[in-house]
Structure formats: structure tokens, C-alpha cells
C-alpha positions, 0 to 999 in steps of 0.5 A, a space after each residue: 529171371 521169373 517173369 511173374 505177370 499180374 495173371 500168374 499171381 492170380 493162379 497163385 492166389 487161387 491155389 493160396 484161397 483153396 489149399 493154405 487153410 488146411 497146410 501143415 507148417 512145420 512150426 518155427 524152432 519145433 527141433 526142440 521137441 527132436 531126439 538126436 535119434 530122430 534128427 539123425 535118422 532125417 538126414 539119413 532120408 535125405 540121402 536115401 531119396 536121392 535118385 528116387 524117393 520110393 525107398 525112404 518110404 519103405 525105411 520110414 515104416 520099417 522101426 528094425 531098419 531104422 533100429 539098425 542105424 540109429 544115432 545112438 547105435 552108430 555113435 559107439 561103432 569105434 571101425 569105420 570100415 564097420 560103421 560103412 557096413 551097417 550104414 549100406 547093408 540098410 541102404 540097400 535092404 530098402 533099395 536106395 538108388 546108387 546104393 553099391 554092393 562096393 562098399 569103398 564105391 558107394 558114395 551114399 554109404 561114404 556120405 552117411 559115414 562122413 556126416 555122422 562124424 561130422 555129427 559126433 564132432 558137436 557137443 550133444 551130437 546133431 542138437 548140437 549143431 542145430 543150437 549152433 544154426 539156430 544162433 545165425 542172425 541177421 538179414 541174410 541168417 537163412 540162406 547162411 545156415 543152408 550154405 553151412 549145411 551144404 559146406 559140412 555135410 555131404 549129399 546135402 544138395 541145394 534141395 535137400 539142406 533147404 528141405 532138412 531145415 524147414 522141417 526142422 523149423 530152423 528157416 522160413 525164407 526157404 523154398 525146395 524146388 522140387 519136381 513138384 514145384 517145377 511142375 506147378 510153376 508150369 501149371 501156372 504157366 511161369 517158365 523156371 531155368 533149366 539145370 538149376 539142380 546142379 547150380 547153386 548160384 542159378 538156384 539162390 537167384 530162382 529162389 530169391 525170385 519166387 520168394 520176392 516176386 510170388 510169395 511176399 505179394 502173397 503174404 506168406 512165407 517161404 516155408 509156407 509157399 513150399 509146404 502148400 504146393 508140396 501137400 496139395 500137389 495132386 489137387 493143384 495140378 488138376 485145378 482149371 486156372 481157365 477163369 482166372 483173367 
């Protein structure tokens, strides 16, 4: 599917020599050292940066808001039509995109309710289901915790459950094709399949190219590949790949 020639290899052996030194990469397991507060409130940004990611910022600086719908907090509302109401007063305090006045409409507000039922259903809450993610084995156990996160969870998309869980160190084999690597890809001149955001199969397949054909000749790792474009985007984009044959 990626065409990937001996040249773009070597665009991608720069940006590794120039910028994978100084990347930070979220160490395995490292959900552990996590609260069910914090793994909670990461699922809420996951949903909020849909559409637009400005606002996630603005929740992240914000300790009242981010106070305001915490775990323990949300766990004891007994009311769903109560639980829905603090969940989208937030939401739309710090201008979520899609976020709707219409409470019974809004599918943020819907799928924040829902996941944090689906939280409350594991023993020990959102620890809880990472110790059950953590336990998947085999070959294919990455790909198998992200397809579970997407089946339970709503508005937690291809991008977003890979995202989720590199940060939380509980996959490796994993990349979250963003607009920034998209970008990148043509940088480096290799054409990515369009509407793979909304098509999971031809997602799996553009990503199993990039981890086959571009990461394992670099020696690293899908997280690592992810998290080093992600960080040094800006530096990347403006590189002169003009010397590289």
C-alpha cells in the first residue's frame, strides 16, 4: 500500500539521527504510577480534542474544571441525567468542538456518560481495565487491546485508543496517524491513502506498512517512531531533505 523507496528511508534516517535522542517516550507499563483520577480525566481529553484540539488545552490548565468532573467525584453521581449535566457544563466551558447546549443531543456529553460507566463496571474502576489490557498476550496482543478499547468505549476512534495507550505504556506496536504524521509522510514525499480516518481496516493496513516497511529498518519502535514525529514536528517540517540521495 506505502510505496517506501531507498530515498525515503533516508529522509527517515535524518529526522531519527537529528531528533530521536532528545524524544520522550512514554515508558512501558508506566499506568502503574497512574490514579484512576488521572486515567480518567485522559480519556476525557481524548474526547474533548475531537474536532479541535485548542480546548483540551485550556481544560488541562484549568485544576477547578478538571476538579469539576473527576473520577472520584462522577463515580458517586447515582442520576444519569445529573452525571450528563456536569459532564457538558465542562465540556462546554472550555469550548469542546460538537459540544451541544442539548444535552439529550450531544454525543460528547452521551459518550463521556457511557464510558464512565463502562469504567465503573471494572473492579478498582479505570485500573481495573488496564490491569485486564495489560494481561492480552501473544503476536497480535496490541492491535487486540486497541480493538477492545474501541469496541467499549465510545468516541474512541482508531487514533485516539492508539494515542490513549502509548501514553499509557500498555502498547509499543502503535502509531496515531494524525495530521502531523500525514503531513510528515509528504515531507518526506510518501503519498498516505485518503479516508483512512474513518476506515478502520485501511487504517490497520497504513499502519502495519509504516511499522514493517519504515520503523523496523529503523530500529524502532511504533511508539517511538509516533512520539518523535509528534514532539519535533515543527523542526521536521522545515528540514531540507535536498542533500540526502
Amino acid at each position: 500500500m506505502l510505496e517506501i523507496k531507498k530515498e525515503h528511508l533516508q529522509r527517515f534516517e535524518q529526522i531519527k539521527k537529528q531528533f530521536f535522542e532528545k524524544t520522550e517516550v512514554p515508558k512501558e507499563n508506566n499506568w502503574k504510577q497512574w490514579t484512576n483520577d488521572e486515567i480518567w480525566l485522559h480519556i476525557f481529553e481524548q474526547v474533548i480534542v475531537v474536532g479541535n484540539s485548542k480546548p483540551a488545552e485550556r481544560f488541562n490548565k484549568d485544576a477547578k474544571l478538571r476538579n469539576q468532573v473527576s473520577y472520584e467525584k462522577l463515580a458517586k453521581i447515582r442520576e444519569d441525567d445529573e452525571l450528563k449535566k456536569e459532564i457538558n457544563h465542562v465540556l462546554r466551558l472550555v469550548g469542546a468542538r460538537y459540544a451541544s447546549s442539548n444535552i439529550s443531543k450531544c454525543r460528547k456529553t452521551n459518550a463521556l456518560a457511557h464510558n464512565l460507566r463502562v469504567l465503573k463496571s471494572f473492579n478498582d474502576g479505570p485500573k481495573g481495565l488496564l490491569r485486564r489490557l495489560s494481561e492480552f498476550e501473544g503476536p497480535y496482543a496490541d492491535k487486540r487491546k486497541i480493538k477492545y478499547l474501541m469496541k467499549i468505549f465510545k468516541y474512541m476512534q482508531s487514533k485516539s485508543a492508539r494515542d490513549f495507550l502509548m501514553e499509557l505504556g500498555i502498547v509499543r506496536d502503535a502509531i496515531a496517524l494524525d495530521i502531523r504524521v500525514q503531513n510528515i509522510f509528504a515531507k518526506v514525499r510518501v503519498q498516505i491513502p485518503k479516508g483512512f480516518e474513518a476506515n478502520p481496516k485501511l487504517y490497520d493496513q497504513i499502519e502495519k506498512d509504516m511499522l514493517e516497511k519504515v520503523c523496523k529498518p529503523l530500529n524502532l519502535s511504533g511508539v517511538e517512531f509516533d512520539r518523535m514525529l509528534y514532539q519535533n514536528y515543527k523542526n521536521i517540517i522545515s528540514m531540507n531533505f535536498s542533500q540526502v540521495h
